[in-house]
C-alpha positions in Angstrom: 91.7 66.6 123.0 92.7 65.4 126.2 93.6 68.0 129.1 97.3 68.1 130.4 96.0 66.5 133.5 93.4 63.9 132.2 94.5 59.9 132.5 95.2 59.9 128.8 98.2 62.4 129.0 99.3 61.0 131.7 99.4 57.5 130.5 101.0 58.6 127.0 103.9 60.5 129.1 104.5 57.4 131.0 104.8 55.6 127.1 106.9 57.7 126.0 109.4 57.8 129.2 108.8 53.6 128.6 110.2 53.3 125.7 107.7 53.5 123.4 108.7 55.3 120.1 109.8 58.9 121.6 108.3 61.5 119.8 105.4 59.7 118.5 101.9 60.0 120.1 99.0 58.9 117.8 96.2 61.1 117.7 92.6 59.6 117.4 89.5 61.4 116.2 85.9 61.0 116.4 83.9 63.5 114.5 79.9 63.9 114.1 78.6 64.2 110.7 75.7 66.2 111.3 76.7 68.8 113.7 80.8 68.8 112.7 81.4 68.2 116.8 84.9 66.5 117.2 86.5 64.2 120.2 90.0 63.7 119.8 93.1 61.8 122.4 96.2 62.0 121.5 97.3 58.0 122.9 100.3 55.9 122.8 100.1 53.5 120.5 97.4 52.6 117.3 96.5 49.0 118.3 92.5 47.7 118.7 92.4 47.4 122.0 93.6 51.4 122.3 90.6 51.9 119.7 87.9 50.0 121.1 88.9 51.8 124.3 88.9 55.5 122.7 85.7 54.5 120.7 84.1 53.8 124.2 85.2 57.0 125.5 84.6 58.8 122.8 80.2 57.2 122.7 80.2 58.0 126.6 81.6 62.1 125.4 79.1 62.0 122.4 75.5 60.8 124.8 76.7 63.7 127.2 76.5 66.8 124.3 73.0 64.9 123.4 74.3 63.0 120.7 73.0 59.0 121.4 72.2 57.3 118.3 75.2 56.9 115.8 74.1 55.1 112.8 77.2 54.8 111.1 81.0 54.8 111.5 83.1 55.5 109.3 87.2 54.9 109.3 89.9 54.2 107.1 91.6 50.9 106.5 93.6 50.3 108.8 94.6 46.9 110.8 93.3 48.6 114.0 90.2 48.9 112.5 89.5 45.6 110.4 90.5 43.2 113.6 87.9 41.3 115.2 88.3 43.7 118.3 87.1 46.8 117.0 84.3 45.1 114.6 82.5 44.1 117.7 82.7 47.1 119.5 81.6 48.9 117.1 78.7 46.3 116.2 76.2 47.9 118.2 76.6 51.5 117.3 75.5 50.9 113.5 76.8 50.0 110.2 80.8 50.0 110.1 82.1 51.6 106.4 85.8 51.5 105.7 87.0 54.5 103.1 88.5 53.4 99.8 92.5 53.4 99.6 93.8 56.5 97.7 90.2 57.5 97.2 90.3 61.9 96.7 86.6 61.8 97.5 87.7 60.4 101.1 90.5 62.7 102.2 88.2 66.2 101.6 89.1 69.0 104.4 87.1 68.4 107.5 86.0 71.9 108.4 83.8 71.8 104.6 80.4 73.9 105.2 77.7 71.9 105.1 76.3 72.0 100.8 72.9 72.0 102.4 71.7 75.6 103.2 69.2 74.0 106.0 71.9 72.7 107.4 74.1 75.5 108.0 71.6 77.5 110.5 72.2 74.7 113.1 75.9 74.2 112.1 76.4 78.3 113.4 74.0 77.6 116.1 76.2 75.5 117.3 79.2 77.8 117.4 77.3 80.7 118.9 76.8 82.7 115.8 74.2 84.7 115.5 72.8 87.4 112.7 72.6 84.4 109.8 71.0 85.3 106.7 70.1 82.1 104.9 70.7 81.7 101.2 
């Protein structure tokens, strides 16, 4: 998320004094499927060109932990993310797949252990544990 003094905040305080909806800050998340690592800004509005924006930040946050290739990306259905806008930004990173509406198998919890018991030694790796004993 963004720190209290990063541009982001700043520029989603200055919204909301605006007039912008008070109250209302959108928050917009980037997560990797492999390692579970997460990017999220809380911005202003939920238009394409604030997408296309945090997607660019959010590629530039991913190639600094080490992750650079991004084969897929997945969202839901919303208008900011079937314009023409966000389609092309997100052209070069890989294959675009929307969720289906009111699909269950597409609102599971986030935080999920990885099935895959090869996958779970890099998975606490990553969050500095230790002793694992793989089953």
């Amino acid at each position: 998320m963004a720190a209290t003094d990063s541009t982001q905040h700043r520029a989603a305080g200055r919204a909301k004094t605006a007039g912008a909806r008070a109250g209302y800050l959108f928050l917009h998340s980037a997560v990797d499927g492999f390692s579970r690592l997460a990017y999220s800004e809380h911005l202003f509005d939920e238009t394409a060109a604030t997408a296309v924006g945090f997607w660019a930040r959010a590629r530039v946050w991913f190639a600094a932990t080490g992750i650079t290739t991004i084969p897929r990306v997945a969202t839901d259905n919303g208008s900011v993310y079937r314009s023409a806008t966000f389609a092309r930004a997100v052209f070069h990173s890989g294959r675009h797949q929307r969720t289906r509406p009111f699909s269950p198998s597409a609102q599971r919890e986030g935080g999920e252990i990885p099935a895959d018991p090869r996958r779970r030694p890099a998975l606490h790796r990553l969050n500095g544990v230790t002793n694992v004993t793989r089953s």
